[in-house]
C-alpha positions as CSV (number, residue, x, y, z in Angstrom):
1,X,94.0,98.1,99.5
2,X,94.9,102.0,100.5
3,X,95.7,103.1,104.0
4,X,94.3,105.8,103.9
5,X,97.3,107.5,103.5
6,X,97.4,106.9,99.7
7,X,99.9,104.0,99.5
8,X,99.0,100.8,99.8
9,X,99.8,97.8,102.6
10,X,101.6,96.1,100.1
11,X,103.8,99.3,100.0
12,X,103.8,99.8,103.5
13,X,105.2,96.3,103.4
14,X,107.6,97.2,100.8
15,X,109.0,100.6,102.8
16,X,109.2,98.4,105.8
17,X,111.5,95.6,103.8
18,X,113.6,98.4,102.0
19,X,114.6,99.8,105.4
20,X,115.3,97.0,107.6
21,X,113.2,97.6,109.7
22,X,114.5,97.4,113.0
23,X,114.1,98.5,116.5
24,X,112.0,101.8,116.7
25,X,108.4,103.3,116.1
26,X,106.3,105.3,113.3
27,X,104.7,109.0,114.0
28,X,103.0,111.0,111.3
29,X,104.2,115.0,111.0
30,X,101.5,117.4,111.5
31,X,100.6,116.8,107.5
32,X,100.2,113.6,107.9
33,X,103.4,112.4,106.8
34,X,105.2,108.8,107.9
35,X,108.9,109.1,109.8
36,X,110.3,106.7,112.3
37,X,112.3,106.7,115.3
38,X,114.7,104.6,115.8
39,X,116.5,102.6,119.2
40,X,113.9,103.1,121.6
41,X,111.5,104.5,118.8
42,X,110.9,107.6,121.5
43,X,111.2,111.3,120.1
44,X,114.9,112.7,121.5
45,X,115.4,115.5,119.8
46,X,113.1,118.0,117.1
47,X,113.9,117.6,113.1
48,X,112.1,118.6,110.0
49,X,109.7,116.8,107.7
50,X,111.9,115.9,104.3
51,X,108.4,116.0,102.4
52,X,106.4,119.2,104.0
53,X,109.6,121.0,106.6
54,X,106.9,120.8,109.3
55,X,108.6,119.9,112.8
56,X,108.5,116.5,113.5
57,X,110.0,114.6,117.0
58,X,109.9,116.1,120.5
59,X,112.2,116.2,123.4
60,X,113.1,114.0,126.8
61,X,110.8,111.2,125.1
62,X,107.7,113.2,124.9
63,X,106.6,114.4,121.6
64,X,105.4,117.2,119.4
65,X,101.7,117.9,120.3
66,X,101.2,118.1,116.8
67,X,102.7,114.7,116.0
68,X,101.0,111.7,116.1
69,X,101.3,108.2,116.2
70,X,101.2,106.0,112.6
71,X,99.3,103.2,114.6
72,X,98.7,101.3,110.8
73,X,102.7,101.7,110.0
C-alpha cells in the first residue's frame, strides 16, 4: 500500500530496519522529501536535501518554516 509518498509501508519498514532506527524524529524538505534527526530528533543546525539541495533543519530546536513534519514515517 503507497504512502503517498510513492514508497510503500513495507519500505518504510524496510528504511526504518536498514538504519537502526534509533532515538530521533522524521521531517520532510520543502519537496517533500524524508530526513531524520537524530538524539533528541529536534532541528540544531541547517543542512541540505541529498535528493533536491533544498534547506532542510532549523536552528535552537525550532525548524525551517518550510519543513514539515513526516507524521506517517
Amino acid at each position: 500500500m503507497a504512502t503517498g509518498r510513492g514508497i510503500t509501508k513495507r519500505e518504510i519498514q524496510e528504511i526504518k530496519a536498514a538504519m537502526g532506527m534509533g532515538l530521533g524524529l522524521w521531517y520532510k524538505c520543502p519537496n517533500g522529501h524524508p530526513y531524520k534527526i537524530e538524539d533528541c530528533g529536534r532541528a540544531m543546525v541547517e543542512s541540505i536535501c541529498n535528493e533536491c539541495h533544498a534547506r532542510i533543519g532549523g536552528t535552537s530546536h525550532r525548524l525551517r518554516s518550510d519543513n514539515t513534519e513526516a507524521r506517517d514515517f
